[in-house]
C-alpha positions in Angstrom: -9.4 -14.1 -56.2 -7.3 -12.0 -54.2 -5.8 -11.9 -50.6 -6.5 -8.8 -48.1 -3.0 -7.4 -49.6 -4.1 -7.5 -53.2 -2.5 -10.4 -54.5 -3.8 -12.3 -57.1 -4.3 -16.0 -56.1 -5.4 -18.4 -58.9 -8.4 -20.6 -57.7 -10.4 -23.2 -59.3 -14.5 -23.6 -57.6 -15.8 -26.9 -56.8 -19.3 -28.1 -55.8 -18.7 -30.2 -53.0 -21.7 -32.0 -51.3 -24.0 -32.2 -50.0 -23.4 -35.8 -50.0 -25.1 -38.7 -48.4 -23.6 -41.6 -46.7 -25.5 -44.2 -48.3 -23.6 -47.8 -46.6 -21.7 -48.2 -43.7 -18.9 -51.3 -44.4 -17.6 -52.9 -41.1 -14.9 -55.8 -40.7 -17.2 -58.1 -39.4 -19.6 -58.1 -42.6 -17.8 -57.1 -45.7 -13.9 -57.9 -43.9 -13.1 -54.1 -44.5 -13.8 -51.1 -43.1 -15.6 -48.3 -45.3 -18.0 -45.6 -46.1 -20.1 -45.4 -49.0 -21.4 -41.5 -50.1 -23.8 -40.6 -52.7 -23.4 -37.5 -54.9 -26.0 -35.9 -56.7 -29.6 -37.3 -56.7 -31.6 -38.7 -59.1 -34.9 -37.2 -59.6 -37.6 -39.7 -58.4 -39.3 -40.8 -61.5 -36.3 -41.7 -62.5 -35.1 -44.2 -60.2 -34.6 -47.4 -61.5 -35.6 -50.4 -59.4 -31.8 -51.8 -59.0 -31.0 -48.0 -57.8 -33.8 -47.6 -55.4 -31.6 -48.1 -52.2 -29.2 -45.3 -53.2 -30.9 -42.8 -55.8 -27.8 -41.3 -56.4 -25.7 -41.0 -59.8 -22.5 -41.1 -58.2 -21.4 -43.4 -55.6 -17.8 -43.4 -53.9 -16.0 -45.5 -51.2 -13.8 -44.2 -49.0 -12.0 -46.7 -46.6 -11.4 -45.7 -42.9 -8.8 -46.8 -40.5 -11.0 -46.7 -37.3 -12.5 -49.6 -35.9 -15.8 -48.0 -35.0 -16.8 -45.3 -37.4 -19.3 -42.4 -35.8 -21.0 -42.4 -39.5 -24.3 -43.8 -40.0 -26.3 -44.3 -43.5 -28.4 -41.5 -43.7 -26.1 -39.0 -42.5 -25.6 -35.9 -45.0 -20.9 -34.7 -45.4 -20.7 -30.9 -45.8 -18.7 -28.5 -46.3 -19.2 -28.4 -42.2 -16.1 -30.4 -42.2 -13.5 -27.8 -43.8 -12.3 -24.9 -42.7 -10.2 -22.1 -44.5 -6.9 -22.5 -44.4 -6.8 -26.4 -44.4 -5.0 -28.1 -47.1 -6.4 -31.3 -49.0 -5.7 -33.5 -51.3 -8.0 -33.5 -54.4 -8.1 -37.2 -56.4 -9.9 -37.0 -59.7 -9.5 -38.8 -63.9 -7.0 -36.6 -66.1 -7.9 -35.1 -68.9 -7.7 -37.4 -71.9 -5.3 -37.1 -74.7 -5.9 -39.9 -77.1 -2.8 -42.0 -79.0 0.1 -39.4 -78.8 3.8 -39.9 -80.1 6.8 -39.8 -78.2 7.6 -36.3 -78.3 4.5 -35.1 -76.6 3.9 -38.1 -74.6 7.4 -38.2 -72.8 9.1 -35.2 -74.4 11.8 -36.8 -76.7 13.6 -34.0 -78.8 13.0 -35.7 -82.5 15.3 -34.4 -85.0 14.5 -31.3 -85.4 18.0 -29.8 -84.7 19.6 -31.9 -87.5 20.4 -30.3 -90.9 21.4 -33.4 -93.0 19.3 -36.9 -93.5 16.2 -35.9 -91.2 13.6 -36.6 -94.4 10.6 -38.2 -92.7 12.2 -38.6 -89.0 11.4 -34.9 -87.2 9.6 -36.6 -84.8 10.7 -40.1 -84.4 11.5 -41.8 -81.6 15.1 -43.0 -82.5 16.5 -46.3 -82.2 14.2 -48.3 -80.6 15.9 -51.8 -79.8 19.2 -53.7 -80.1 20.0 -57.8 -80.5 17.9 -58.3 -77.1 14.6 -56.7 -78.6 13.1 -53.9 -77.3 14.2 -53.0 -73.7 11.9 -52.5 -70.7 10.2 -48.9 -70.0 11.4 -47.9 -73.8 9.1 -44.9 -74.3 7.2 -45.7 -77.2 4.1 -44.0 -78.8 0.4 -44.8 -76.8 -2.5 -43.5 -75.2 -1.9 -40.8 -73.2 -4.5 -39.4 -70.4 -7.7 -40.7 -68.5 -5.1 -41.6 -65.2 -6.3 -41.0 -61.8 -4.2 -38.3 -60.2 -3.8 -37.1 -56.6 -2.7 -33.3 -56.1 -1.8 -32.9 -52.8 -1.2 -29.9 -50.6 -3.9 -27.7 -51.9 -5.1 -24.8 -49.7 -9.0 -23.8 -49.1 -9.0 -20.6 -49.9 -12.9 -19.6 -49.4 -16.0 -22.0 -48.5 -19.6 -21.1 -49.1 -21.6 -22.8 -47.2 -24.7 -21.4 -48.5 -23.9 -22.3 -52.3 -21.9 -25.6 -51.5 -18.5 -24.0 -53.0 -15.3 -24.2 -52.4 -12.8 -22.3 -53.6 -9.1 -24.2 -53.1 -5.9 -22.6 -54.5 -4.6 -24.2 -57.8 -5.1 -26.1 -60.8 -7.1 -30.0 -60.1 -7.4 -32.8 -62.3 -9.6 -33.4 -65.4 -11.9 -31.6 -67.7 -14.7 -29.2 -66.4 -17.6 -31.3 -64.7 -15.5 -34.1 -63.5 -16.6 -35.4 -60.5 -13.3 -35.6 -57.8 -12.6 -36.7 -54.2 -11.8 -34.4 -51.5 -9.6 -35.5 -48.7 -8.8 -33.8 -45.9 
């Protein structure tokens, strides 16, 4: 996109909501205070009888600090809450990256700059323990990916409220499709 001046401003467009609160958690019943939204309904002849409560093929928890909170099951979160101009923070599952070595998954050099006795060892990960065994937070080779990651600070750069899209400045977690939480 790009600002009244003509600067470019890389965006990335999310569908968010509607979505339906679906449970209401209070300290008295469930000793925690929460609210439960549904994302993206299932079409009715598909409704199992286990999902018949909440037709909904995603369901997410957010916890709330307030004693009394003005949110009752039924009630439909839209983009009605943001504004342009806010910033967020956006929570979602990285992209996975399957079992990586060391010098992708924590950047180790190998031996690459070596002229002399590097047959087989480019990238190795060097010496790897001592008479003690291996040592504590030793980067080793492993599966790298599928974390949940929280990118803060990111700006709302256009909603459309029409469409359910929002438009918020920068890159966000995970592959295309993958559902994230919004916080403001």
């Amino acid at each position: 996109m790009f600002d009244p001046n003509g600067k470019r401003i890389p965006v990335t467009l999310v569908e968010a909501g509607p979505c339906a609160v679906t449970q209401v958690k209070t300290i008295k019943v469930d000793g925690y205070q929460a609210v439960q939204l549904g994302f993206d309904k299932i079409v009715e002849k598909r409704v199992r009888k286990s999902e018949a409560k909440k037709p909904f093929s995603t369901i997410i928890e957010f916890r709330c600090d307030k004693q009394d909170s003005e949110a009752k099951v039924g009630d439909i979160v839209s983009l009605a809450e943001f504004k342009e101009g806010d910033k967020v923070i956006v929570a979602g599952i990285s992209k996975g990256k399957g079992f990586q070595g060391v010098v992708r998954r924590y950047g180790y050099k190998g031996r690459h700059s070596v002229t002399h006795g590097t047959k087989h060892e480019l990238r190795n990960p060097g010496s790897v323990g001592c008479q003690g065994g291996v040592r504590k937070g030793k980067g080793m080779a492993g599966h790298m990916g599928t974390d949940r990651v929280s990118v803060k600070n990111l700006v709302i750069v256009k909603l459309d409220a029409l469409n359910n899209l929002m438009a918020l400045r920068g890159a966000l977690p995970g592959n295309k499709g993958t559902i994230i939480e919004i916080r403001g």
